[in-house]
C-alpha positions in Angstrom: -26.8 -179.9 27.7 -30.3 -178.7 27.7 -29.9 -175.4 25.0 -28.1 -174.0 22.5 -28.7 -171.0 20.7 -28.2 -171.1 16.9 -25.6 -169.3 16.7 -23.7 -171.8 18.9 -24.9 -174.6 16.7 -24.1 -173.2 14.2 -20.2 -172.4 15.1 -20.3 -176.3 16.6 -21.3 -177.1 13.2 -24.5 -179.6 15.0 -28.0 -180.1 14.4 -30.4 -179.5 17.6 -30.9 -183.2 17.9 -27.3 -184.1 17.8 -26.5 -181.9 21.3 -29.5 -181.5 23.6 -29.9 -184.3 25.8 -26.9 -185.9 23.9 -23.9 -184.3 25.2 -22.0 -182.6 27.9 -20.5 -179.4 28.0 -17.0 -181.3 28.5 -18.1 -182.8 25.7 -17.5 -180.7 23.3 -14.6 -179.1 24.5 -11.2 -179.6 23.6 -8.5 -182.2 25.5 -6.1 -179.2 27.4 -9.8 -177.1 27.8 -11.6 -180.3 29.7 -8.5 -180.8 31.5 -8.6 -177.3 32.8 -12.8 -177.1 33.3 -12.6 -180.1 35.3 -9.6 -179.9 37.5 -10.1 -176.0 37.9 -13.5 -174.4 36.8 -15.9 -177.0 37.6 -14.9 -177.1 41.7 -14.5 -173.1 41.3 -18.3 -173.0 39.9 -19.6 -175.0 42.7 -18.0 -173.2 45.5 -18.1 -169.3 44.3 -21.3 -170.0 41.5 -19.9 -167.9 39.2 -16.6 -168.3 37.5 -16.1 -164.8 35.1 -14.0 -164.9 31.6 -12.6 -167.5 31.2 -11.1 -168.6 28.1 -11.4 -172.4 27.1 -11.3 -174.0 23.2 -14.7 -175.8 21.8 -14.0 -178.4 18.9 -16.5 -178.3 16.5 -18.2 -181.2 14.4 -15.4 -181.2 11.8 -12.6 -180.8 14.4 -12.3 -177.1 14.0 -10.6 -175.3 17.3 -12.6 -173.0 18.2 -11.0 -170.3 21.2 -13.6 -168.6 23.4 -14.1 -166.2 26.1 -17.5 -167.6 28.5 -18.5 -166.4 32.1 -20.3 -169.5 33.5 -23.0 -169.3 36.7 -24.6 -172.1 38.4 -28.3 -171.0 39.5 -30.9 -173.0 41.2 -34.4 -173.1 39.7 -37.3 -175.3 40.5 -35.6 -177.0 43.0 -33.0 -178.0 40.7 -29.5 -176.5 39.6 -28.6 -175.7 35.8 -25.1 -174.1 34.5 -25.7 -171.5 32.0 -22.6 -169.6 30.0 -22.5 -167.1 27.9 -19.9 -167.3 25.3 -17.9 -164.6 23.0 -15.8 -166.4 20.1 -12.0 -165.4 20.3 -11.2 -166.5 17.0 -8.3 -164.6 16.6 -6.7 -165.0 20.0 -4.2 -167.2 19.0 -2.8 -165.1 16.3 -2.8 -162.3 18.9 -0.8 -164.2 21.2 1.8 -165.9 18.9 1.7 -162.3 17.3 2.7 -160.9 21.2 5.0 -163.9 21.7 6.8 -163.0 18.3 7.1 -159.0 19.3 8.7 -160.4 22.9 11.0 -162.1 21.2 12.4 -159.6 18.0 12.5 -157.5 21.4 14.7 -159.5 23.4 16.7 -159.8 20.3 16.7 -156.4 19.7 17.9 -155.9 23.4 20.6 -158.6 23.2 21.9 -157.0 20.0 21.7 -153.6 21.4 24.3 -155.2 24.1 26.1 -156.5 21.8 26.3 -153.1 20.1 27.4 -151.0 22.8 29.8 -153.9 24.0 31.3 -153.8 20.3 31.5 -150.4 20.6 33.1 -149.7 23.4 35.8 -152.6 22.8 36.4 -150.5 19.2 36.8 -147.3 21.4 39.4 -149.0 23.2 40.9 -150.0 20.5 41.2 -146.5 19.3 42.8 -145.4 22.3 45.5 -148.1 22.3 45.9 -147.3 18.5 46.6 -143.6 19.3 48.7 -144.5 21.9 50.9 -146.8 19.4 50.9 -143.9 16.6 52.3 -141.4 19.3 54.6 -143.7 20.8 56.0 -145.0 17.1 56.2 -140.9 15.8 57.7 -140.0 18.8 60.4 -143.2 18.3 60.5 -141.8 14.7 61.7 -138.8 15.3 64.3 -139.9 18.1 65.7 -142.3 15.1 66.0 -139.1 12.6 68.3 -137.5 15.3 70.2 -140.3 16.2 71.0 -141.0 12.7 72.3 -136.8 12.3 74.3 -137.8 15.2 75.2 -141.1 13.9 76.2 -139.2 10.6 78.0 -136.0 12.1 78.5 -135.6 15.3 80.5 -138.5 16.3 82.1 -139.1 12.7 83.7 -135.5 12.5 85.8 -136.3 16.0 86.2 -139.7 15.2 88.2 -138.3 11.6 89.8 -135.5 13.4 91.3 -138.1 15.6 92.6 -140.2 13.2 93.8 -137.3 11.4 95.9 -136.2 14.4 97.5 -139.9 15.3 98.4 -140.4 12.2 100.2 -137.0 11.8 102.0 -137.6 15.0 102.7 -141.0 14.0 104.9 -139.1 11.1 106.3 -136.3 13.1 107.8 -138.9 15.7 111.5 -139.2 15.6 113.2 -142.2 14.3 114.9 -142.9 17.4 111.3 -143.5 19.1 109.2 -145.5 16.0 109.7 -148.4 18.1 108.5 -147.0 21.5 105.8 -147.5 23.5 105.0 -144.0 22.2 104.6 -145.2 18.6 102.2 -148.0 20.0 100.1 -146.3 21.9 99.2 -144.0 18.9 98.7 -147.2 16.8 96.1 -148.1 19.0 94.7 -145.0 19.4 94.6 -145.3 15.4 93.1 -148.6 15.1 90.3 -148.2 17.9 89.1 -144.7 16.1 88.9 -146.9 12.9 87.0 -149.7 14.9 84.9 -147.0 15.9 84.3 -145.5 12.6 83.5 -148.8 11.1 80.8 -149.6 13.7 79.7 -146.3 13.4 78.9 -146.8 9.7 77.2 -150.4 10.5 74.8 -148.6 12.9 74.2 -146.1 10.4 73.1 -148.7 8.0 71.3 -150.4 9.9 69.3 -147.3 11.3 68.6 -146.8 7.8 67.0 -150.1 6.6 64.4 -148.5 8.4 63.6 -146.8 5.4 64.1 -148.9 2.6 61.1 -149.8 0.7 61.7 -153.4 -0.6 61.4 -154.2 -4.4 59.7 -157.7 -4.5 61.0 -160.6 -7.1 61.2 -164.3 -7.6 64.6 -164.9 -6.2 66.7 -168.8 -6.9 68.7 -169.5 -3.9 71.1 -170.7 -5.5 72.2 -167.4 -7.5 71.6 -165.7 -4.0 73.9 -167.9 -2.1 76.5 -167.7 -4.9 76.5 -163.6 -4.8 76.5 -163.7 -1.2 79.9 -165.8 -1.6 81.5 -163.1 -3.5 80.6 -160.2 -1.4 82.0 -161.9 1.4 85.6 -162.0 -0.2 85.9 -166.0 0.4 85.7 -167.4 -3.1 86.7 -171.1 -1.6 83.5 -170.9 0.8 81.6 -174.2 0.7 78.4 -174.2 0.6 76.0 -177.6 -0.1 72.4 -178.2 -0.3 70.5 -180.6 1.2 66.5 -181.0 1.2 65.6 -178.4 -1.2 61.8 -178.8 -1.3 61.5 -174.7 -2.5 64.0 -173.2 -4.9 63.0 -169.9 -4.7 61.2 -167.1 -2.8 59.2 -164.0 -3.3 62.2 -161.0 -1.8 63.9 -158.1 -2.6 67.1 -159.9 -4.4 69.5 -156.8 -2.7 68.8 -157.4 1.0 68.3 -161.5 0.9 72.1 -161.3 -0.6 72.6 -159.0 2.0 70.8 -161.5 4.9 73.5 -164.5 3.2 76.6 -162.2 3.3 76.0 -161.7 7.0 75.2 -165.2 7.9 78.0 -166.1 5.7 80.7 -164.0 7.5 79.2 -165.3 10.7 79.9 -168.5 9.8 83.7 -167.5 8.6 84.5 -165.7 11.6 83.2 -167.9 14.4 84.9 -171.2 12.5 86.8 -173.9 14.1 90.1 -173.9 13.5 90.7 -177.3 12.7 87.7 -177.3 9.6 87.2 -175.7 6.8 83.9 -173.3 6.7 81.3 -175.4 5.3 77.7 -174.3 5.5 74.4 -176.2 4.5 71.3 -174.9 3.4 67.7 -176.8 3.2 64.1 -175.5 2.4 60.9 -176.5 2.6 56.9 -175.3 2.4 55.0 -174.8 5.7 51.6 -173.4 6.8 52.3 -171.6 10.0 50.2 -168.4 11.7 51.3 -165.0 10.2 51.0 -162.9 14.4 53.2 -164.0 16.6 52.4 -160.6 18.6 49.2 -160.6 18.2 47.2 -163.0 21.0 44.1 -164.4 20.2 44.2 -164.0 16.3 44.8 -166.2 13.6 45.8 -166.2 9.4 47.2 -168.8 8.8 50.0 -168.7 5.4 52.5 -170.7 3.6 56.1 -169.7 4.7 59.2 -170.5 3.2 61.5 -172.7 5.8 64.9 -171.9 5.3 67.5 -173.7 7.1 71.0 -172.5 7.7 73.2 -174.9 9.1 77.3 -174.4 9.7 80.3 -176.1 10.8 81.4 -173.6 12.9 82.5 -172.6 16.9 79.0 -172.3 17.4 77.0 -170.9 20.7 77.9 -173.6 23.3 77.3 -171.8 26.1 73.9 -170.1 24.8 72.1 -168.6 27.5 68.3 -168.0 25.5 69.6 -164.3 25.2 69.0 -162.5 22.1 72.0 -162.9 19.8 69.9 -160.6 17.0 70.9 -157.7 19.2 72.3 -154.9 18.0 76.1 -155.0 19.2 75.4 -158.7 21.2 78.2 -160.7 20.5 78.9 -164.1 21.8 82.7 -164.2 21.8 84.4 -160.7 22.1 87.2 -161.9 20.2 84.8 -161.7 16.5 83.2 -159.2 14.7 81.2 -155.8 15.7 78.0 -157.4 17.0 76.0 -156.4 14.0 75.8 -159.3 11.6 72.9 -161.1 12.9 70.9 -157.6 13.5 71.5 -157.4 10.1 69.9 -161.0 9.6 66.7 -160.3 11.7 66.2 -156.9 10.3 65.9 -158.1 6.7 64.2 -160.9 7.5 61.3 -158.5 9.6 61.3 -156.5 6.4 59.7 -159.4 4.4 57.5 -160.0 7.3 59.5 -163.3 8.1 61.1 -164.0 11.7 64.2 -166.5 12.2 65.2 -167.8 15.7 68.5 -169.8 16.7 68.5 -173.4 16.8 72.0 -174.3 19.4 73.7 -177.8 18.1 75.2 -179.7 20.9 78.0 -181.2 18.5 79.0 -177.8 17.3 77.9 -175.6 14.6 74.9 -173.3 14.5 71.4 -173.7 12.9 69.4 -170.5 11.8 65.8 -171.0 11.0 63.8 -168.3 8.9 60.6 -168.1 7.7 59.7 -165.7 4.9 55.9 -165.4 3.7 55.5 -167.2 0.2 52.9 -164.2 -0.9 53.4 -160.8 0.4 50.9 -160.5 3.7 
């Protein structure tokens, strides 16, 4: 280099001496900025003589960066050819751009969140719409249960009575001479399937109206509950044992978990073998098992309460996978009204349990529950 003005020296941070006739103009330049002035500028200068703002980085004496702006033109004078730039220090270009680079950014963010606004928001406006839909649909099923338990209540009981009313007075106005007809048979049967009726008409009534029951929550033994359930079901010589009993209690409304035993107890006794006497066992333990089963895609996971029914009795041999929790699903006509195990699964839903059917090969059935340890 042949000149440069103070100023330049000065911003360089070099004496006179130290640059003219010393050093290049590459020289002084940064690594990336010589890279680009020799590989790009330099052969541009030549060719067009003039190469217009560019922006390379000087390094000063004390290794300061140093950005600038320079227009660079190669003139001839004298016969011979010189380079001359003019320069304008960009100090703050750096900061400008990592300033821009930053606002493109927290704008692309802001852009992605945006999506992800109006994508959150339209999925909770469709949930909305299926929530509407569920809240009709369960008002609507409501109010079809309120009218089927008036006609439940009234309109089939008063015939069903009136019936039985009637058979049994012609029952006593039928002569002697014909008790032991086919006359006097038929109206016993006409008797005993209007009280069939009236009993299952009362079970569905019931069980319509757990609906409504609001459960009253307590730390209930099993044992005491297994022992009352015994009673109600008018089989003081039922057997029951225990075997793995890893909990001894659970967190129910003492009424309905009798309830739940009575019903599985009378299952039991009514579907027995003939040849054994009813003997059922009971086991328990802790598990850690998701609370939706409905739900796809979510997850809580919570202790539960494993409780194990097992019996000695006829058992579902021939078990098809259908839903023996049904309302009026029986699996031998010869037993019962069908509404024992509804019973079961209702209460059990109640506490926000579920129980399923486990079929034994060598006879006997296994009911599995699961009640929540906490309420959910």
């Amino acid at each position: 280099m042949t000149y440069v003005n103070e100023l330049m020296l000065g911003a360089l941070g070099y004496n006179d001496d130290e640059i003219i006739n010393t050093l290049r103009f590459e020289d002084v330049l940064t690594g990336g900025s010589r890279i680009l002035y020799k590989t790009h500028f330099s052969p541009k200068l030549i060719i067009d003589k003039d190469v217009a703002e560019i922006f390379l980085s000087f390094h000063s004496k004390s290794g300061v960066e140093l950005p600038v702006l320079i227009n660079l033109s190669l003139i001839k004078e004298n016969g011979s050819e010189y380079v001359v730039g003019a320069a304008m220090r960009m100090s703050k270009r750096n900061n400008f751009e990592k300033g821009l680079l930053e606002a493109k950014r927290a704008a692309e963010t802001a852009l992605q969140e945006n999506a992800l606004l109006i994508r959150t928001k339209a999925e909770l406006e469709h949930s909305r719409t299926v929530t509407e839909k569920q809240l009709r649909n369960l008002t609507r099923i409501h109010s079809e249960q309120i009218e089927f338990n008036k006609i439940l209540a009234h309109d089939l009981q008063e015939p069903l009575r009136k019936i039985q009313i009637f058979a049994s007075r012609l029952l006593d106005f039928l002569p002697l001479s014909v008790s032991g007809g086919k006359e006097h048979e038929y109206l016993k049967k006409v008797l005993q399937i209007s009280e069939r009726s009236h009993g299952l008409i009362k079970r569905l009534q019931i069980y319509h109206a757990l609906n409504y029951k609001t459960l009253n929550y307590e730390t209930c033994d099993f044992e005491k509950l297994i022992a009352e359930a015994i009673v109600k079901t008018g089989h003081i010589s039922f057997k029951a044992t225990y075997g793995e009993m890893e909990v001894h209690d659970v967190n129910g409304d003492s009424t309905y978990l009798i309830l739940l035993f009575t019903e599985l107890l009378k299952n039991s006794f009514e579907y027995r073998s003939p040849n054994l006497a009813p003997v059922v066992t009971i086991s328990t333990s802790r598990v850690v098992e998701n609370y939706y089963q409905s739900l796809k895609g979510a997850y809580r996971y919570m202790e539960f309460v494993r409780i194990t029914y097992r019996d000695n009795s006829l058992g579902f041999k021939n078990y098809d996978g259908t839903d023996v929790f049904r309302p009026l699903q029986k699996s031998d006509s010869k037993f019962g009204k069908g509404m024992g195990l509804a019973f079961c699964k209702k209460i059990i839903e109640l506490h926000k349990g579920r129980v399923s059917l486990v079929p034994m090969n060598d006879g006997g059935a296994e009911f599995v529950i699961h009640i929540p340890v906490e309420q959910p």
